[in-house]
N, C-alpha and C positions, 0 to 999 in steps of 0.2 A: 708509391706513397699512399695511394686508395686505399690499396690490398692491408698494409701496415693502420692505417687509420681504421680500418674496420676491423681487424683481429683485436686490435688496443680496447674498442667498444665489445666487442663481442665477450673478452677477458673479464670488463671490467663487470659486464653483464651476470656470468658465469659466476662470479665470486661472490656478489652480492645474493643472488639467490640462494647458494650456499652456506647460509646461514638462518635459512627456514628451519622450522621443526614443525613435520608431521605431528598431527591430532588425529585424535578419534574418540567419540563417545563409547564401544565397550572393547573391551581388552581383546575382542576376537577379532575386532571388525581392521580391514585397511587403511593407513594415516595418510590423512587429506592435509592441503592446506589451509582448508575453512571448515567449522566445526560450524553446524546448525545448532541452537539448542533452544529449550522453550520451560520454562517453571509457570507457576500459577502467576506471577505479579511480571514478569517481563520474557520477549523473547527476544533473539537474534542472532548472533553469530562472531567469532571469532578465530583470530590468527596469528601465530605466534612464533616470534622472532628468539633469539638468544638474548636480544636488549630489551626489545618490544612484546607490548601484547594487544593488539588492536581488540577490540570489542563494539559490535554497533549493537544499540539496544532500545528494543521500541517494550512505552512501558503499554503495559496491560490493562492495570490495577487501576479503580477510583482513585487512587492519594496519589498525592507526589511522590519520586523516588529522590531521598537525599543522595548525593554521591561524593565520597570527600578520602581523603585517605586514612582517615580512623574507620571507616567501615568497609575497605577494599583490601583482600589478601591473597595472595596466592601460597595454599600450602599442599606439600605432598603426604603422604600416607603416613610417611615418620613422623611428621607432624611440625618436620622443617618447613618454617616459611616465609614469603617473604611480604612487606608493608607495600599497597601498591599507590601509586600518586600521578594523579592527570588535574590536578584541581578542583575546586569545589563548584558544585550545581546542583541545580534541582530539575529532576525530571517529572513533565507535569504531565499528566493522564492522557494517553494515546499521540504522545509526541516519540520520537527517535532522535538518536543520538552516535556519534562515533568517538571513540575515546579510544587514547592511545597511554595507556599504563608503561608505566617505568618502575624501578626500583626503588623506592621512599630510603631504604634503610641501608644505604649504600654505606659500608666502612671505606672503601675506596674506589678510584675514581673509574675501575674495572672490575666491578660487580654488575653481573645482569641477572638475568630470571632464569628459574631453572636449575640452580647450582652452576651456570654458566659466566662465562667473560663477558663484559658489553663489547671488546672488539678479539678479531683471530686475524694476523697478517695471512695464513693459508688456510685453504679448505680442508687440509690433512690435521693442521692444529685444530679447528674444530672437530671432525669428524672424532676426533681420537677423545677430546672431552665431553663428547656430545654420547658415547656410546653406551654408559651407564644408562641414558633415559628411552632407553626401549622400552617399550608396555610400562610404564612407569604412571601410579594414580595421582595426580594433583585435581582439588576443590580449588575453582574461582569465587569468592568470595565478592558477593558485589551490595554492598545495602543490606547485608540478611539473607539475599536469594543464594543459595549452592549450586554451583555447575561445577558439576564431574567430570573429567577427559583421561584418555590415558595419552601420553608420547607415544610417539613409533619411529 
């Protein structure tokens, strides 16, 4: 019963992580699953799921940073993209922050990020939709600032 209760966690372990997607900042480089990055008005780091896109972000800049989802987007090279939306703040001069972006402009209720599903019952269904975004270029759009990554 042990042995069965811990293959059932280990499964369930397995499956969830299976739905990461490697980053990296330039097309040559190894995809991680945390992306460092740094602009003139903010720096920090981010990780990104098929549903999710975590972002922590310490600002730099004198001014505050608005954040809302009329000024947050994620779009790739074709210039498909997507609205992103964690709610409205303001980020005030050398504070951080973590934010968890979703989908604003979802037609249905299984649209995520990426050109992806927000869920996959197997790892095999993802992997087979997921394989288009190799070395693939998407901009984070966050307030004005551009962060570039490619998928791997």
């Amino acid at each position: 019963m042990r042995i069965a209760l811990i293959t059932c966690w280990l499964l369930i372990g397995l499956s969830s992580q299976a739905q990461n997607l490697k980053i990296k900042s330039n097309y040559q480089d190894k995809g991680a699953r945390n992306l460092s990055f740094k602009t003139s008005n903010i720096k920090g780091s981010l990780s990104a799921t098929n549903a999710k896109l975590k972002v922590r972000l310490k600002n730099l800049s004198k001014r505050d940073v608005i954040i809302n989802a009329a000024n947050c987007s994620l779009v790739d090279k074709a210039g498909r993209g997507t609205q992103l939306c964690d709610g409205n703040l303001t980020l005030e001069s050398g504070n951080s922050v973590t934010l968890l972006f979703e989908n604003c402009s979802v037609q249905n209720y299984n649209e995520g990020l990426f050109g992806l599903k927000n869920f996959y019952s197997t790892k095999s269904q993802f992997k087979e939709d997921s394989f288009f975004l190799k070395n693939k270029e998407f901009v984070l759009n966050i307030s004005g600032e551009r962060i570039l990554f490619y998928t791997d």
